[in-house]
C-alpha positions as CSV (number, residue, x, y, z in Angstrom):
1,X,-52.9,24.0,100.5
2,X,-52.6,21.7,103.5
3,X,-50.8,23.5,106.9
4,X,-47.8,22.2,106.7
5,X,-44.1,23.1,106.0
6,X,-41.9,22.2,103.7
7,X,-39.0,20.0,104.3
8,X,-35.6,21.5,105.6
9,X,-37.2,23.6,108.1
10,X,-36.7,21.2,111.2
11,X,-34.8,22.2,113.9
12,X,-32.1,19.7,115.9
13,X,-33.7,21.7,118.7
14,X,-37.2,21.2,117.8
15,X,-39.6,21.8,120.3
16,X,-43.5,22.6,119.7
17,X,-43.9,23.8,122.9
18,X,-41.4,26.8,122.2
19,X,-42.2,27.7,118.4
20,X,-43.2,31.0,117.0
21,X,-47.3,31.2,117.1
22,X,-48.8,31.9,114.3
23,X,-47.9,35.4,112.0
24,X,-49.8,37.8,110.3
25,X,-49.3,38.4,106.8
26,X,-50.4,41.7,104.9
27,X,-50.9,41.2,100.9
28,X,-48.2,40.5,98.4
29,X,-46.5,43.0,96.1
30,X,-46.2,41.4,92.3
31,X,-42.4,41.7,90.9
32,X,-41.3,40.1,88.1
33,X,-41.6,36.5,88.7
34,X,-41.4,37.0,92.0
35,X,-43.5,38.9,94.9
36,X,-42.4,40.4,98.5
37,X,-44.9,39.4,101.8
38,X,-44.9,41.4,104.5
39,X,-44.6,39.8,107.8
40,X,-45.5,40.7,111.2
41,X,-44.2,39.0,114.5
42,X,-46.8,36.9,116.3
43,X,-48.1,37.6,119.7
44,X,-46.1,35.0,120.7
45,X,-42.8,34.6,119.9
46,X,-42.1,31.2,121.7
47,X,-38.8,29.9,123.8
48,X,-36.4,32.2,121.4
49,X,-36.4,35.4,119.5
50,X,-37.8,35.4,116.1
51,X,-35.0,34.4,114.0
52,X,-36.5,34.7,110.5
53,X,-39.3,34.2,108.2
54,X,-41.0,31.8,105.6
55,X,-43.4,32.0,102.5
56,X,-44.7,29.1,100.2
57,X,-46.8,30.1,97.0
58,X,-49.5,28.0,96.0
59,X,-49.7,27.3,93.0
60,X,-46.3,25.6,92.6
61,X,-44.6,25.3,96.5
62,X,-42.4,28.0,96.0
63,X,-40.4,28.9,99.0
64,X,-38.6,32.4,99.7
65,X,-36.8,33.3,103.5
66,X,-35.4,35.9,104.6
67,X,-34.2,37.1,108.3
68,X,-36.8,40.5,108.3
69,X,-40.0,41.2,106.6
70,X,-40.6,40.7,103.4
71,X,-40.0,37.8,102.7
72,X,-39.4,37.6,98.7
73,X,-41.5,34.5,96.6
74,X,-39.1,33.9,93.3
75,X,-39.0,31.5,90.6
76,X,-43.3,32.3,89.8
77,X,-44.3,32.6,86.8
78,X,-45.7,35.9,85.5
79,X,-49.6,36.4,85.1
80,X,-50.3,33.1,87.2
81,X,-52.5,34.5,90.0
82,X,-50.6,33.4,93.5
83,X,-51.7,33.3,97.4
84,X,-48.9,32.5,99.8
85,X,-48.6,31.1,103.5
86,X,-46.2,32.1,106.0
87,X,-44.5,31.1,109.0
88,X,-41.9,31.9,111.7
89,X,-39.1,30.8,112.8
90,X,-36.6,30.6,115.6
91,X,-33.8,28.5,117.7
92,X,-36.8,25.9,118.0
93,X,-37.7,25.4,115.0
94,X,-40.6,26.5,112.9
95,X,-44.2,27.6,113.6
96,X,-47.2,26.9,112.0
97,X,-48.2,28.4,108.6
98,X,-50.7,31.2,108.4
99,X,-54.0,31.3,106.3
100,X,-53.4,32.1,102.8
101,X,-52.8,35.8,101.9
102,X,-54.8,37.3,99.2
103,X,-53.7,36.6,95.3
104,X,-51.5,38.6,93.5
105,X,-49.7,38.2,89.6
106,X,-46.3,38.7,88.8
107,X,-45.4,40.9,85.4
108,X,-43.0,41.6,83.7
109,X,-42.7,45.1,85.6
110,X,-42.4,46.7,82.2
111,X,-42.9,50.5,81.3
112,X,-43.8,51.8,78.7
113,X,-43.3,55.8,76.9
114,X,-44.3,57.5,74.4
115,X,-41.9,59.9,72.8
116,X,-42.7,60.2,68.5
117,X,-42.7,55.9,69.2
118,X,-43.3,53.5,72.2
119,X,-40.5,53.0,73.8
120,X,-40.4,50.3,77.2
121,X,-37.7,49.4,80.7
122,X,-38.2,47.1,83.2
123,X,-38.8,48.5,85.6
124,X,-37.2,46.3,88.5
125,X,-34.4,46.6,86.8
126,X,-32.2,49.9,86.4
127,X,-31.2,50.7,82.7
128,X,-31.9,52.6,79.7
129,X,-35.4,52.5,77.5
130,X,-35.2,50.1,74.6
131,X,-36.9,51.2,71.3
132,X,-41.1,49.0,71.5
133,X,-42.6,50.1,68.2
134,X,-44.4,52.6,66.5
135,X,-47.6,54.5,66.8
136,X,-50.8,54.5,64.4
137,X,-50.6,56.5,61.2
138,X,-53.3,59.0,62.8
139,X,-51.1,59.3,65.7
140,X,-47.6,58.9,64.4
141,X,-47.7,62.9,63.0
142,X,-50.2,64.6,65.7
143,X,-50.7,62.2,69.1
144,X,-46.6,61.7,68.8
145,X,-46.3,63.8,72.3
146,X,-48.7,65.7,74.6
147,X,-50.7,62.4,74.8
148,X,-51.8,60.9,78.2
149,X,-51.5,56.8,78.9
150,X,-52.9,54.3,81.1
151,X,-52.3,50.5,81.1
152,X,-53.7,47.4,82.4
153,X,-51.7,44.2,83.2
154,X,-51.8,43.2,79.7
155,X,-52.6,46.2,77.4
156,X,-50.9,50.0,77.5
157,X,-53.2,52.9,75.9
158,X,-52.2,56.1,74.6
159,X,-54.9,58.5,73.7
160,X,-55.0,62.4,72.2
161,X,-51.9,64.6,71.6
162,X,-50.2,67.0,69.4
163,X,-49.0,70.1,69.4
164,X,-50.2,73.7,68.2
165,X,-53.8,74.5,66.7
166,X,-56.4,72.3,67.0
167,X,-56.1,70.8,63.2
168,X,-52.1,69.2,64.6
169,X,-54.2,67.8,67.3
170,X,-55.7,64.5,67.4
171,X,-58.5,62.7,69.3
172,X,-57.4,58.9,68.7
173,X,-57.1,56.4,71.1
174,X,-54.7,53.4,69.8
175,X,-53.0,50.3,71.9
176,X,-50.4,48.0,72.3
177,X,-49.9,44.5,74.2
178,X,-47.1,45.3,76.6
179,X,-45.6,41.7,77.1
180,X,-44.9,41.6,73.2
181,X,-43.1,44.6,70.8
182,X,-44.8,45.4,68.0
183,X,-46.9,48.5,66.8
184,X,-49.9,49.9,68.0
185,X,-53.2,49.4,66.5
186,X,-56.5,51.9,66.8
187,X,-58.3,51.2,69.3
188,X,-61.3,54.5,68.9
189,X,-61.6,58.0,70.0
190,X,-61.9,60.9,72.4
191,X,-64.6,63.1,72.2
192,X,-62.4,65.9,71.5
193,X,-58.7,66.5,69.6
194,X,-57.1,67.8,72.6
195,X,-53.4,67.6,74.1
196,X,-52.3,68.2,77.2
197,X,-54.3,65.4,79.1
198,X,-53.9,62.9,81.4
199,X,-54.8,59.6,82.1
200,X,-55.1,56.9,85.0
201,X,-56.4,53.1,85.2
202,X,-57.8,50.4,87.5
203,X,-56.7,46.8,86.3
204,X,-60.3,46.8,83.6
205,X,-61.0,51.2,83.4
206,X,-58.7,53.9,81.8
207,X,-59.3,57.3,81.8
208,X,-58.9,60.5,80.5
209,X,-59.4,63.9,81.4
210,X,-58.6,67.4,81.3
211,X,-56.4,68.6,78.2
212,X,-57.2,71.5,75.8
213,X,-57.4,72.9,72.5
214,X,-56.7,76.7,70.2
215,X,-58.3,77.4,67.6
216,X,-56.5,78.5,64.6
217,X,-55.8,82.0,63.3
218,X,-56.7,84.4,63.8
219,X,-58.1,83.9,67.4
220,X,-56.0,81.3,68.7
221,X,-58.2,81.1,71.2
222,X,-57.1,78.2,74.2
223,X,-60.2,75.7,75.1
224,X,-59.3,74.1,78.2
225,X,-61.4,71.2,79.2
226,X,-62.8,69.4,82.8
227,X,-64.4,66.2,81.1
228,X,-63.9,62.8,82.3
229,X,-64.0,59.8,79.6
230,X,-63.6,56.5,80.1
231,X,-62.6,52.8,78.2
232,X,-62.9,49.4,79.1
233,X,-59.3,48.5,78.7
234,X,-59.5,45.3,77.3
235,X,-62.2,46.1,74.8
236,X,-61.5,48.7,71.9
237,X,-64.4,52.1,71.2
238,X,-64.8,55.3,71.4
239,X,-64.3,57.1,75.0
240,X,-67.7,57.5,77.1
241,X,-68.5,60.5,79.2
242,X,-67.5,59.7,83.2
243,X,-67.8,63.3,84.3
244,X,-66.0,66.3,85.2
245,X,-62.9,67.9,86.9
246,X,-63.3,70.3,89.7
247,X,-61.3,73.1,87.5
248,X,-61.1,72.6,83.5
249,X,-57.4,72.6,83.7
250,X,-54.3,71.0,80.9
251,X,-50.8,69.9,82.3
252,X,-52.2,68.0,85.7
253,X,-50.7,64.7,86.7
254,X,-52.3,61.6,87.7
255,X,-52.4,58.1,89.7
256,X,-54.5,55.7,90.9
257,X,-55.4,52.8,93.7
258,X,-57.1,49.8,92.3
259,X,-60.5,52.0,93.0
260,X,-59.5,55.3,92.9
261,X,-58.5,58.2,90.5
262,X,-56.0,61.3,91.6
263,X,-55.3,64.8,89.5
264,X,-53.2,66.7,90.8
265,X,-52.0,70.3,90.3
266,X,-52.7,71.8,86.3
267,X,-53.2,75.1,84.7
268,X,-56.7,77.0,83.7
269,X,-55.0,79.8,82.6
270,X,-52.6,79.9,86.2
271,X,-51.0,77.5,88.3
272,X,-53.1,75.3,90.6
273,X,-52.6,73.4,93.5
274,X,-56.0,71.5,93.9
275,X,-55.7,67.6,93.9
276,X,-58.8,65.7,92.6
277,X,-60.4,62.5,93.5
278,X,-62.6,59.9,91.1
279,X,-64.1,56.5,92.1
280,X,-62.6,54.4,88.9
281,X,-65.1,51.9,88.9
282,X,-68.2,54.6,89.0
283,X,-69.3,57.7,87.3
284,X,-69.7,61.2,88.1
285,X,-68.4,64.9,88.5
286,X,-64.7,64.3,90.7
287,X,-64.3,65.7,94.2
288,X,-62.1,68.2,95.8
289,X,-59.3,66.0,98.2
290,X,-56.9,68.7,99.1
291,X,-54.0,70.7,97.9
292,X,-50.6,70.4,96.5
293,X,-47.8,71.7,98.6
294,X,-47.5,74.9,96.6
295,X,-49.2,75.7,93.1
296,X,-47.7,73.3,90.5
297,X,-48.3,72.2,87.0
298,X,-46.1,70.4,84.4
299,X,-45.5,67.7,87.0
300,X,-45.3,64.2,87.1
301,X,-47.8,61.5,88.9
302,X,-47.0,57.8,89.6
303,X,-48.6,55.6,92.6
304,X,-48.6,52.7,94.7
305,X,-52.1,50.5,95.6
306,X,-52.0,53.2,98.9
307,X,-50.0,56.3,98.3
308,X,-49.9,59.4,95.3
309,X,-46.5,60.6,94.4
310,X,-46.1,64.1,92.1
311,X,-42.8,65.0,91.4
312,X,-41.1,68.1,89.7
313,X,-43.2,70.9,88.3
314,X,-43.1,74.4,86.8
315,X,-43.4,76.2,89.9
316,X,-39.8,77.5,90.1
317,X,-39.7,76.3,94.2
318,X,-40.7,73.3,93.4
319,X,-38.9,72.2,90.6
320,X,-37.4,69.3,92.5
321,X,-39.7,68.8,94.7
322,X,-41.4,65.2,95.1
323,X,-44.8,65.2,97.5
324,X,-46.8,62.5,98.7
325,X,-50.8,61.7,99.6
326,X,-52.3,58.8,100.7
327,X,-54.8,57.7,98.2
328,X,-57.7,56.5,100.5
329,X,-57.9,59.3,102.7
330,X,-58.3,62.9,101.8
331,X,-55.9,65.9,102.6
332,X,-53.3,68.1,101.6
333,X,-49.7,66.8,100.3
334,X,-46.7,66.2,102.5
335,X,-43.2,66.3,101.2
336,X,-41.1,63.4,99.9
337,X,-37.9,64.5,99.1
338,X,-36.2,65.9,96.0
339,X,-35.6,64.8,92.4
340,X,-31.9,64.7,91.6
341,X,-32.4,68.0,89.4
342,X,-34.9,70.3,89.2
343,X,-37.6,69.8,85.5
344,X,-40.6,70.2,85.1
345,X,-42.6,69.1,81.7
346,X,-41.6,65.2,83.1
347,X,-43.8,62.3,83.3
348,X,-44.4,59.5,85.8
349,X,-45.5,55.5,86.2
350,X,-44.5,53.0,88.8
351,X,-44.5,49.8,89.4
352,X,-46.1,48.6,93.0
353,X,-43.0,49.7,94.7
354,X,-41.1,51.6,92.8
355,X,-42.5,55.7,91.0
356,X,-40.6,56.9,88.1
357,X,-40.5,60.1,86.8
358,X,-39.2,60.5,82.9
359,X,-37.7,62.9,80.8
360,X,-39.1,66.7,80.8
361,X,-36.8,69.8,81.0
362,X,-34.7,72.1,82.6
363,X,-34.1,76.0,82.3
364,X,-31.1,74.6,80.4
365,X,-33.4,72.6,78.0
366,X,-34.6,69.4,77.5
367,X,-33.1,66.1,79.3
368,X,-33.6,62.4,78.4
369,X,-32.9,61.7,82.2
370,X,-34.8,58.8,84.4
371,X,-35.5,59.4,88.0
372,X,-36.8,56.6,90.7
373,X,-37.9,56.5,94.3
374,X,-39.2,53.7,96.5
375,X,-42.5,54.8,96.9
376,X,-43.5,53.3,100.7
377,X,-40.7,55.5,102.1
378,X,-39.4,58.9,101.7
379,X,-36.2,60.3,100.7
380,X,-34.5,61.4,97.2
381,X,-34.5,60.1,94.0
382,X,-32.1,58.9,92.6
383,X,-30.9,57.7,89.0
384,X,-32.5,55.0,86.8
385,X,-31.1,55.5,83.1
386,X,-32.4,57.2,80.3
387,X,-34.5,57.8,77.5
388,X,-32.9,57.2,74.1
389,X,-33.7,60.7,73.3
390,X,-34.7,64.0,74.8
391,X,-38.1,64.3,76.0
392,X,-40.9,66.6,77.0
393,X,-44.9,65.8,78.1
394,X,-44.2,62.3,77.0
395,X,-47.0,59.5,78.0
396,X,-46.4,56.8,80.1
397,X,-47.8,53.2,81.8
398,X,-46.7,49.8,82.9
399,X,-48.2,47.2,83.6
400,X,-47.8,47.0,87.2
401,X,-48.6,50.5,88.4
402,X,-50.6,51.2,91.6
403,X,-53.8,51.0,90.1
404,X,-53.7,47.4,89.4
């Protein structure tokens, strides 16, 4: 793409000499056919204040304003890969474009849950869940709830579940194309039947870990595990060995950054507070990155591409509690603000803006309710919708979360 602005941005006041220099744009954020840029001022404003800024996409000349940073790209189409230039502007007119950010997709921004069936929102978009379709046979009676999910930008995955003794459990692994409704299909299988997991994904890895087992009677003795496994999400197979928690541990939560893996919080027989980090694209055992604010299981995990958000919990202080780490470093959480009500048994995704956390219960039972925050600031969440029913340990994706 050559330099040069589109028509309609000429001043009558037009002077070269007195134009914005040259800003800095940081990298997009997909939305659904559309994506923000963040802008920063240049060194130089030129003869006037900064009066507002300008992005064009290439493909397709797309142009989006707006009078503060970000400026917001519409009209794209979704999973066309997109750079964009930008330039400022002020009373004399506007300056040169910038060098072309780094490429980004739009998506449909689309969620899905599993509760008995998949179930999918939009997530840009406040509302209710809408019924997606059903589950395999081997999962529709045992991997209906206790599962764990992870998604790429075109396929969600839902893996284990169950409930009970280890003969209700199940160790399949079965997948869905989130842009279209229809029923899963089997995609292979963990190395154990286990519930209780979860799971986290790059844009090309998923994976699951943690989870556990009992025995049947007499004993019903409780097996929790630490193993890692992995998929190649758009491939189907059986799960191969990554590595292995810091604690064996079932109820943790999970996120991810394009390159790395977060577990947070879990039980191995008591609460923990221990958050775990994984390299997504390698193998190995995962590494200690600091603690949760207090001990917490039964919590829910979503993400941007920079920051880990775990909300709720069973931890009876914590209950509406959200907390916040920042992926790429290490270090203990920080506090975020509050869910609307305290629960605990909830799950999470996100889109690259926006963390949900779904469902779970309160000491007055189960609730069907939909939280949101904006994950890049802090604050309390507030309502999204809800779940067409009532919902514990469900599983959930997108196709937009911060791992992609």
């Amino acid at each position: 793409m050559s330099k040069r602005y589109p028509s309609g941005f000429i001043s009558a006041f037009y002077d070269p000499s007195k134009t914005p220099n040259v800003p800095s744009a940081g990298t997009p954020v997909a939305g659904d056919s559309a994506a923000e840029i963040p802008v920063s001022d240049p060194l130089n404003v030129g003869g006037s204040a900064i009066s507002g800024y300008a992005a064009i996409s290439n493909p397709g000349g797309f142009v989006g304003t707006s009078a503060t940073s970000p400026v917001t790209v519409s009209g794209l189409t979704n999973g066309t890969s997109y750079t964009f230039q930008v330039w400022a502007l002020n009373s004399y007119g506007a300056g040169p474009l910038s060098s072309a950010t780094s490429s980004v997709s739009p998506s449909l921004q689309r969620a899905l849950i599993a509760v008995g069936r998949f179930n999918y929102l939009t997530i840009s978009t406040l509302g209710n869940t809408l019924d997606f379709g059903g589950l395999v046979a081997s999962g529709e009676s045992n991997g209906a709830g206790n599962s764990a999910a992870c998604g790429s930008a075109t396929r969600g995955v839902l893996a284990g579940g169950g409930y009970g003794v280890v003969t209700n459990l199940c160790n399949v692994i079965q997948y869905v194309t989130i842009a279209t409704l229809g029923d899963a299909t089997d995609f292979g299988d963990l190395a154990q039947r286990k519930d209780y997991l979860v799971g986290l994904s790059s844009a090309t890895r998923g994976i699951f870990a943690g989870g556990e087992q009992t025995s049947p009677a007499p004993t019903y003795e409780r097996t929790r595990y630490s193993n890692i496994e992995y998929i190649t999400i758009a491939t189907t197979g059986n799960a191969t060995n990554f590595g292995n928690l810091t604690v064996a541990r079932e109820f943790s939560a999970a996120c991810a950054s394009p390159t790395r893996g977060i577990v947070g919080g879990g039980n191995d027989g008591g609460g923990l507070n221990v958050i775990d980090y994984i390299t997504i694209a390698s193998t190995g055992n995962a590494t200690d990155f600091g603690d949760l604010i207090r001990i917490n299981y039964d919590l829910a995990g979503f993400s941007s591409a920079t920051r880990g958000v775990f909300a709720g919990g069973s931890d009876g202080s914590t209950r509406k509690q959200i907390q916040y780490i920042t992926i790429a470093s290490t270090g203990n959480a920080t506090n975020f603000g509050d869910l609307f009500q305290s629960m605990y048994t909830n799950t999470g995704t996100s889109s690259a803006t926006r963390g949900l956390s779904i469902g779970g219960a309160t000491l007055s039972g189960r609730i069907n309710a939909i939280n949101y925050v904006t994950i890049a600031t802090t604050g309390n969440a507030a309502d999204f919708g809800d779940m067409t029913t009532h919902a514990t340990n469900a599983a959930a994706t997108s196709n937009c979360h911060g791992g992609i």
